[in-house]
C-alpha positions as a Markdown table, in Angstrom:
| # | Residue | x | y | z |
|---|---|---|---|---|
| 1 | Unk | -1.2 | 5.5 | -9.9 |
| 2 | Unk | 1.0 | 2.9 | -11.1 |
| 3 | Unk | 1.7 | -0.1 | -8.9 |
| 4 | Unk | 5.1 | 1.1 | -8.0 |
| 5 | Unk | 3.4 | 4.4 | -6.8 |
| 6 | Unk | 1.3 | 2.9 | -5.1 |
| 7 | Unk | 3.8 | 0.3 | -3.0 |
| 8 | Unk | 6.3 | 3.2 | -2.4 |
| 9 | Unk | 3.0 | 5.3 | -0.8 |
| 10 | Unk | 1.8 | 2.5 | 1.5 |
| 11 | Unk | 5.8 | 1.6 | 2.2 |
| 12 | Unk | 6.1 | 5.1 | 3.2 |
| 13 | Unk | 2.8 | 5.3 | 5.5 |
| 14 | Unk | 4.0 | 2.1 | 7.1 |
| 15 | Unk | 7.3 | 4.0 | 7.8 |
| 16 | Unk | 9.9 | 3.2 | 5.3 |
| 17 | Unk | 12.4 | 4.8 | 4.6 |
| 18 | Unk | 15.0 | 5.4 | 2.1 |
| 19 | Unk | 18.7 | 6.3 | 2.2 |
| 20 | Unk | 21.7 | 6.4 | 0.0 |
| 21 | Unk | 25.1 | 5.0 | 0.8 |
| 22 | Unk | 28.4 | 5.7 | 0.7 |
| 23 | Unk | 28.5 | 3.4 | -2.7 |
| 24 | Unk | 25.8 | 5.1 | -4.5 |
| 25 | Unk | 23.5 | 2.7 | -3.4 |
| 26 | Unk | 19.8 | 3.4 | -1.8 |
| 27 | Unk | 18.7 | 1.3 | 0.7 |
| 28 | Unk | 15.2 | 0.5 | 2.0 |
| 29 | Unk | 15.0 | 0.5 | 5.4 |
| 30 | Unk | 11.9 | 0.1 | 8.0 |
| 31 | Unk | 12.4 | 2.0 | 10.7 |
| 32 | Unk | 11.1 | -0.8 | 13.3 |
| 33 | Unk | 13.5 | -3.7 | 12.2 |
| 34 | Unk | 16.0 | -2.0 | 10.2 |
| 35 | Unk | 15.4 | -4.9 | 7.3 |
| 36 | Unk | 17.6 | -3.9 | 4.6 |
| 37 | Unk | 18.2 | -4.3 | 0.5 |
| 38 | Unk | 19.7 | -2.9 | -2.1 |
| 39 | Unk | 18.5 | -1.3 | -5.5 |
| 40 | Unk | 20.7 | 0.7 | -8.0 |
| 41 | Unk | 21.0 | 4.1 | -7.7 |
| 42 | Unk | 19.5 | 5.0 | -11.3 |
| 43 | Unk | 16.3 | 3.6 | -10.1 |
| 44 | Unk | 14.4 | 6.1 | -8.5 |
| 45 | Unk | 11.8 | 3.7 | -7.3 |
| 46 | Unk | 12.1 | 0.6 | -4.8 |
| 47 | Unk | 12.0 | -2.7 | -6.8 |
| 48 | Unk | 13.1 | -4.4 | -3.8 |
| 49 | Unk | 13.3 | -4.3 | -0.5 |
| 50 | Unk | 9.5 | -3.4 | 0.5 |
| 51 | Unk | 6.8 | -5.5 | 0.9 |
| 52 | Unk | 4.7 | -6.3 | -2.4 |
| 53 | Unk | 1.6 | -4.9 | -1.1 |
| 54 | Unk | -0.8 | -5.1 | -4.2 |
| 55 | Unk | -0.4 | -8.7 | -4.3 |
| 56 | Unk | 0.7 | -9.9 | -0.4 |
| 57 | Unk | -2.4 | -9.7 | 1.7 |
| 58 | Unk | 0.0 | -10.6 | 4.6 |
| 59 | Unk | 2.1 | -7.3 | 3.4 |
| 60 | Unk | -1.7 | -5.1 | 3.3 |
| 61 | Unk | -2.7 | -6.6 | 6.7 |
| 62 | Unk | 0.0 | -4.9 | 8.6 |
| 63 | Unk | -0.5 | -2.1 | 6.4 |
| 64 | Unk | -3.7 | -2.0 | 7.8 |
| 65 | Unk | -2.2 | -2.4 | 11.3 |
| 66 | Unk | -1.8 | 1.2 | 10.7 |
| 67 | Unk | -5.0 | 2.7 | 10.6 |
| 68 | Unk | -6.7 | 3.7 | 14.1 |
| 69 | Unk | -10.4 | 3.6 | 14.8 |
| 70 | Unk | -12.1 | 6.3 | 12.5 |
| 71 | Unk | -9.5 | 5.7 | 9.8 |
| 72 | Unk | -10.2 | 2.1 | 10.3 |
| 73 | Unk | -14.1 | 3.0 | 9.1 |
| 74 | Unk | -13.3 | 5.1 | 6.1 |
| 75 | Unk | -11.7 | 2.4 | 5.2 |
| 76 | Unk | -14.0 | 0.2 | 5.2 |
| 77 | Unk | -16.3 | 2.5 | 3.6 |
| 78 | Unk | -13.7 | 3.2 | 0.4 |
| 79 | Unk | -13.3 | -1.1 | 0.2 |
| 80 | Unk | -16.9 | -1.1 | -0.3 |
| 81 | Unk | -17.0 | 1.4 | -3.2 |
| 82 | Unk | -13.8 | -1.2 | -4.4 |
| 83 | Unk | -15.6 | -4.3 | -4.4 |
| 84 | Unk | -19.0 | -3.9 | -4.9 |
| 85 | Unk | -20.0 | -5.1 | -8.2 |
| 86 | Unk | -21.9 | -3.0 | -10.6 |
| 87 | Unk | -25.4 | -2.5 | -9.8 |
| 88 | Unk | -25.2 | -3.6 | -7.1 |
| 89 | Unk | -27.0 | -1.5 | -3.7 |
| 90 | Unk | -25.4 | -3.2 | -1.2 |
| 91 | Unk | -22.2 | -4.8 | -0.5 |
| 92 | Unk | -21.8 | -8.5 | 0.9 |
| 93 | Unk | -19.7 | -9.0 | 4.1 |
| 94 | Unk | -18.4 | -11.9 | 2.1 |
| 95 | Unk | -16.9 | -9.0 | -0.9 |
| 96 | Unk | -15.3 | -7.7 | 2.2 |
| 97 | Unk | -13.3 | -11.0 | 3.2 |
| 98 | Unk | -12.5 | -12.2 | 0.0 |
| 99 | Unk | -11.1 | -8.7 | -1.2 |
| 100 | Unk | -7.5 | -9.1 | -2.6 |
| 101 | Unk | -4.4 | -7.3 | -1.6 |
| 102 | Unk | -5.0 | -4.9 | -5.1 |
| 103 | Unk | -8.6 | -4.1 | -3.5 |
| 104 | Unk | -7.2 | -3.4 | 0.1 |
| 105 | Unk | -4.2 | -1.3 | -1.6 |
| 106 | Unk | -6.2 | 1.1 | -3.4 |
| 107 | Unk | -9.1 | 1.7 | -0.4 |
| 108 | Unk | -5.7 | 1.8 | 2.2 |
| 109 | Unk | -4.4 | 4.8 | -0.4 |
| 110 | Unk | -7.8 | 6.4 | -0.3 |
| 111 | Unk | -8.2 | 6.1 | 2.8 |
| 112 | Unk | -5.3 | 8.5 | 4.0 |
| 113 | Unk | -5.6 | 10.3 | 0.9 |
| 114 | Unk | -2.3 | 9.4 | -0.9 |
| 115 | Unk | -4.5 | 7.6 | -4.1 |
| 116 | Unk | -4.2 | 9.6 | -7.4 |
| 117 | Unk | -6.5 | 9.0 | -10.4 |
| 118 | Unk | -3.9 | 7.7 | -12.9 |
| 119 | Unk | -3.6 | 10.5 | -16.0 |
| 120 | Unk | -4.7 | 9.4 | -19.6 |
């Protein structure tokens, strides 16, 4: 997936949604607050207006706000397979913690099976 993908995905999950205007315009707008922007209507992907999840680990906590209990531990499970270095058995709660927003992103995307293996 490419990074936009994958922030439109999680945006989506996290219930955001999108909606042209009377200008042409598409708006990004979360459902709980009704934050809006702007982007051009040519652009059929949001550049702004959504939380930069792959690099905002603020942005991927709420995003994991999301997840309920069992979701919650195939989560954890898919963050593991992320971080844990090669050759390594086991993973080290510490791999866990220091996992960045990129890390979280992709195991979030597994996780309720929206992640797709980008094509060569």
């Amino acid at each position: 997936m490419t990074e936009e993908q994958q922030k439109i995905a999680i945006a989506k999950a996290c219930g955001w949604t999108a909606e042209q205007d009377s200008n042409g315009y598409w708006r990004a707008v979360k459902q709980k607050d009704a934050a809006v922007e702007l982007w051009l209507s040519e652009q059929t992907v949001w550049s702004v207006g959504i939380p930069d999840y792959l690099s905002d680990l603020n942005a991927m906590h709420e995003a994991e706000k999301t997840l309920n209990e069992l979701s919650w531990m195939h989560y954890l499970r898919n963050l593991a397979e992320i971080v844990r270095k090669p050759k390594q058995c086991e993973i080290q709660i510490s791999q866990y913690v220091h996992a960045n927003a990129a890390q979280r992103a992709e195991a979030f995307l597994r996780t309720i099976n929206k992640w797709e293996e980008t094509k060569l």
